[in-house]
C-alpha positions in Angstrom: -61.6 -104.2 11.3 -63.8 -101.3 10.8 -66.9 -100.5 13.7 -69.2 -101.6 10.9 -68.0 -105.5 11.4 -69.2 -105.9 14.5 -73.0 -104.1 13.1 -76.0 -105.4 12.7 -77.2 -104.9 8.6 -80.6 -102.9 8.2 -83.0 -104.3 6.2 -82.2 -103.1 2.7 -78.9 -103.4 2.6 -76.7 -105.3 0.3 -74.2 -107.5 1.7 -71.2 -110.1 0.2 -71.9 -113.2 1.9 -70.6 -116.9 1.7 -73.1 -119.9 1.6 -72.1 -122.2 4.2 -74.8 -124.6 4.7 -77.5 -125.3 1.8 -81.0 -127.5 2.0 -83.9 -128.4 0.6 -85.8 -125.3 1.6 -82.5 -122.4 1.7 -79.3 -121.8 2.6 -77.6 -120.7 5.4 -74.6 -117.4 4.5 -72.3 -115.6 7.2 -71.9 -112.2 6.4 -68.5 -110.9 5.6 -68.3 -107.4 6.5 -70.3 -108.2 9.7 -68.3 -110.1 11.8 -69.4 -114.0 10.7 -73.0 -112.8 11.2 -75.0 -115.8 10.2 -78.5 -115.1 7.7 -80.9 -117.5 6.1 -81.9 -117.2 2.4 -85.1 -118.6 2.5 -85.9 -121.0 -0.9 -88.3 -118.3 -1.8 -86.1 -115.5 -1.7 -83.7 -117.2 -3.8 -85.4 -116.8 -7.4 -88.7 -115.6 -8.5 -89.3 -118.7 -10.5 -90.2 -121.7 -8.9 -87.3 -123.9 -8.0 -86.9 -127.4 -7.9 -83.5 -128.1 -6.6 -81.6 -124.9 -4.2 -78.5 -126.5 -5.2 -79.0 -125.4 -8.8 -79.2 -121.4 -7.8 -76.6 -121.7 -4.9 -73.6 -124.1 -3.4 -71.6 -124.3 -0.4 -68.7 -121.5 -0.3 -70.2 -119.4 -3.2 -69.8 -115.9 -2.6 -73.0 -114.1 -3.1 -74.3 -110.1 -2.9 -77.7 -110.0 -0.8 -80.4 -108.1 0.0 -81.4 -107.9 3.5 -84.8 -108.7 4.1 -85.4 -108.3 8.2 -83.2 -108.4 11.0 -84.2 -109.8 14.4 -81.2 -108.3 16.8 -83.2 -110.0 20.2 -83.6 -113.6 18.2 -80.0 -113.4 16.1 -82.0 -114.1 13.0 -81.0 -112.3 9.8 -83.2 -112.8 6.8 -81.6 -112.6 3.5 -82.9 -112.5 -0.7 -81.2 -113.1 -3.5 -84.0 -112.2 -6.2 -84.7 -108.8 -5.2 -81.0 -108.2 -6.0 -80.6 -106.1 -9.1 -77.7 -106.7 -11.7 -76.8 -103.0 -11.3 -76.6 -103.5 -7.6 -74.5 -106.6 -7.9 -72.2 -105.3 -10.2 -71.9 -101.7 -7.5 -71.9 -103.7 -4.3 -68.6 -106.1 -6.0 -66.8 -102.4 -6.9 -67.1 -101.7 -4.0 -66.7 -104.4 -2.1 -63.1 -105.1 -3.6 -61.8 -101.2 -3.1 -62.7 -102.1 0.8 -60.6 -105.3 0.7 -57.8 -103.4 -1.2 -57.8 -100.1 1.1 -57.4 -102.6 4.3 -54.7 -104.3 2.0 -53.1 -101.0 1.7 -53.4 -100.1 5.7 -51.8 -103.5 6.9 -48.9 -102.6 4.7 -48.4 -98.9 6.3 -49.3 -101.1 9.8 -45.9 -103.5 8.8 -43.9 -100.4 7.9 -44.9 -97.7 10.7 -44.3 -101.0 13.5 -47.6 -100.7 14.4 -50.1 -103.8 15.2 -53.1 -104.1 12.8 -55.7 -102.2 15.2 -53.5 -99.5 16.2 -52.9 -98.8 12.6 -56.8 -98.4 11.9 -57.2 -96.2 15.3 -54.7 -93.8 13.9 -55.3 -93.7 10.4 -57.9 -96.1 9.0 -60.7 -94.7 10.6 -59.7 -91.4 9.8 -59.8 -91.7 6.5 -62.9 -93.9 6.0 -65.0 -91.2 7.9 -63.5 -88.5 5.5 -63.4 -90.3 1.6 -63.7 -94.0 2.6 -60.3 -96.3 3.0 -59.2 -96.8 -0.7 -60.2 -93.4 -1.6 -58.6 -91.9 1.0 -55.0 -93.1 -0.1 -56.2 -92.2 -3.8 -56.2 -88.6 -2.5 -53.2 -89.4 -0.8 -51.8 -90.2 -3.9 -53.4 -87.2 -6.1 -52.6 -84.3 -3.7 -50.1 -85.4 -1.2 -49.4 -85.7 2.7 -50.9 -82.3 3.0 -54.4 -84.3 2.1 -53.7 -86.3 5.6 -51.8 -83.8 7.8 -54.6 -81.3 7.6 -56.9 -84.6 8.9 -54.2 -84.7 11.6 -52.8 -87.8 10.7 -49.1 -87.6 12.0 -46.3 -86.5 9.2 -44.5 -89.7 9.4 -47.7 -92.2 8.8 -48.9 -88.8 6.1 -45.7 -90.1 4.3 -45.6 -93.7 4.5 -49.4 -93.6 3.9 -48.1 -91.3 0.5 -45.5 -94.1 -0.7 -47.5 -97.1 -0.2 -50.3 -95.6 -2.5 -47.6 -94.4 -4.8 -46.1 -97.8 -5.2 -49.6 -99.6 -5.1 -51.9 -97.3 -6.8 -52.2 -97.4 -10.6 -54.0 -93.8 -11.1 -56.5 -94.5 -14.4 -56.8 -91.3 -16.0 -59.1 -90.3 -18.9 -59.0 -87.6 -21.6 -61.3 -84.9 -23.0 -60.3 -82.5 -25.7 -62.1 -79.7 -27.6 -61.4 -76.6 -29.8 -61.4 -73.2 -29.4 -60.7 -70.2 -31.8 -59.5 -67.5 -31.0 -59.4 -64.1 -32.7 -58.1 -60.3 -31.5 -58.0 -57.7 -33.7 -56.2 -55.5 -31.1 -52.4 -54.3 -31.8 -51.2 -56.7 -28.8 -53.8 -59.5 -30.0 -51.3 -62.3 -29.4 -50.8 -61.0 -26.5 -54.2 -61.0 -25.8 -55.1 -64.5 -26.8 -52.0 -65.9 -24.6 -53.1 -64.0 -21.6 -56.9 -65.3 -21.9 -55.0 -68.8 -22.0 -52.5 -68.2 -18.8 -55.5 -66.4 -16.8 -57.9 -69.2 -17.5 -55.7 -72.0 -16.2 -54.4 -70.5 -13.3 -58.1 -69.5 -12.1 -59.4 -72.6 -12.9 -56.8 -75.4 -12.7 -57.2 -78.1 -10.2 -55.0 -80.5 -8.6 -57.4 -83.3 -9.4 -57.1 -82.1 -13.3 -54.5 -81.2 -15.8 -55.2 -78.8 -18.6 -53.0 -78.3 -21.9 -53.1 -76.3 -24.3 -51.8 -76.4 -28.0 -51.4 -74.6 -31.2 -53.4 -76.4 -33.8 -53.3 -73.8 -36.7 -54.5 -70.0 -35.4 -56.8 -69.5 -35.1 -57.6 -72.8 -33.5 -56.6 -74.2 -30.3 -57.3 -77.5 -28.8 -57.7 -77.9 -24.9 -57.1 -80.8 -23.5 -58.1 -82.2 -19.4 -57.0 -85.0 -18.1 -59.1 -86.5 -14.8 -59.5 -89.5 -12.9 -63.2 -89.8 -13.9 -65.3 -88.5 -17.4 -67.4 -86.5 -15.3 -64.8 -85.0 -13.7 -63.2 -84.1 -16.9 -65.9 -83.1 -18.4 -66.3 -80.1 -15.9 -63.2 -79.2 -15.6 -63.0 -78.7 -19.7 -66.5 -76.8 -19.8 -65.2 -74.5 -17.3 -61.8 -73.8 -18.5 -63.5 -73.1 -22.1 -65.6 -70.8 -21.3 -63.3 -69.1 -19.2 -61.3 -68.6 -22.0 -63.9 -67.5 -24.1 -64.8 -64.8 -21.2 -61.3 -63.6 -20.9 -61.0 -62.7 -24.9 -63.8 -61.1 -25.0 -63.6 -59.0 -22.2 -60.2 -58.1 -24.3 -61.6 -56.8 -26.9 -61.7 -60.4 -29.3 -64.0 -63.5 -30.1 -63.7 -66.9 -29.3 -66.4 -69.3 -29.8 -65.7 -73.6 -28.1 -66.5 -77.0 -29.8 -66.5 -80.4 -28.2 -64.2 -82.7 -30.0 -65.3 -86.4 -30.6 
């Protein structure tokens, strides 16, 4: 579907492939997300210990990340490994292999409701959003901030929306949490006052639509601060940035506030 099916692989890239054809001295895989290419995984290539039988390492229709080893566009020849694959790689390469098969999931469905064939549907939206975030992620952010996140790509305000409720109804949104504590002390005849305003100025400054921040009363003069994200990291940023901007703000009103990670 995408320009990159119809590519030629550089040597170093990982690839899904499907073992078609297996002998005594390899296999022969097509390569899925390159149009049916056809590679050889030479016996060698297949395990760094010697092997006995290919059959043992590798059958017909397994599916199998590769490394690409050379590429002879002229000859047609593609030479694959499976050995100088890494487990870290395999286990990236799968992620991200099965968000590209759900993102094109996603796009035939918009195709099927916008009346529009399979290719025109990529043309006008697919490709749009794979250049900007990649397929899946782009109706994630669809999802998280709304058509604005696909009108201002100039994707058309009735696809933006139908684009908007397939993610909606298709998209289970995994968030994760990250709390700490802050106290919070003003001395000042309007301290409350103080303390509510470093809370209010902090989260309009600093809230995100990829992030929601709370804040509670645990017992004055502690607070807890909770973020919720899509992604630790994520959270993680957004909570170290909030805290100390609450921090900032009392201080600069005249009070002390001090921040603790909470387990």
């Amino acid at each position: 579907m995408s320009e990159q099916y119809a590519k030629w692989p550089e040597p170093g890239d990982l690839v899904i492939a499907t073992v078609k054809t297996v002998m005594d001295y390899g296999a022969y895989a097509t390569l899925d997300e390159h149009n049916g290419k056809r590679g050889f995984l030479h016996i060698s290539e297949i395990a760094s210990a010697r092997i006995r039988n290919v059959r043992d390492f590798v059958r017909e229709n397994q599916k199998l990340v590769l490394k690409v080893v050379r590429v002879d566009t002229e000859k047609g020849h593609i030479d694959l490994s499976l050995r100088r694959v890494t487990k870290r790689e395999k286990i990236e390469k799968i992620k991200s292999w099965k968000k590209e098969r759900k993102g094109e999931a996603l796009l035939y469905v918009v195709a099927e409701r916008a009346g529009l064939t399979k290719e025109a549907a990529y043309e006008k939206v697919g490709a749009v959003l794979e250049e900007k975030y990649g397929l899946y992620e782009g109706f994630e952010k669809a999802l998280k901030e709304g058509t604005e996140s696909l009108t201002s790509l100039n994707i058309p305000e009735d696809l933006a929306k139908i684009i908007f409720a397939v993610a909606d109804e298709r998209i289970k949104v995994k968030t994760v949490k990250v709390r700490g504590i802050l106290e919070m002390r003003c001395r000042q005849p309007n301290g409350v006052r103080c303390i509510q305003e470093a809370f209010k100025s902090a989260k309009k400054t600093q809230g995100t639509k990829d992030a929601a921040i709370e804040f509670s009363v645990i017992a004055a003069p502690k607070y807890r601060v909770q973020v919720s994200a899509d992604n630790w990291k994520r959270a993680e940023e957004v909570l170290e940035k909030i805290s100390e901007t609450v921090v900032t703000n009392i201080t600069n009103a005249g009070g002390q506030g001090a921040f603790r990670r909470e387990k």
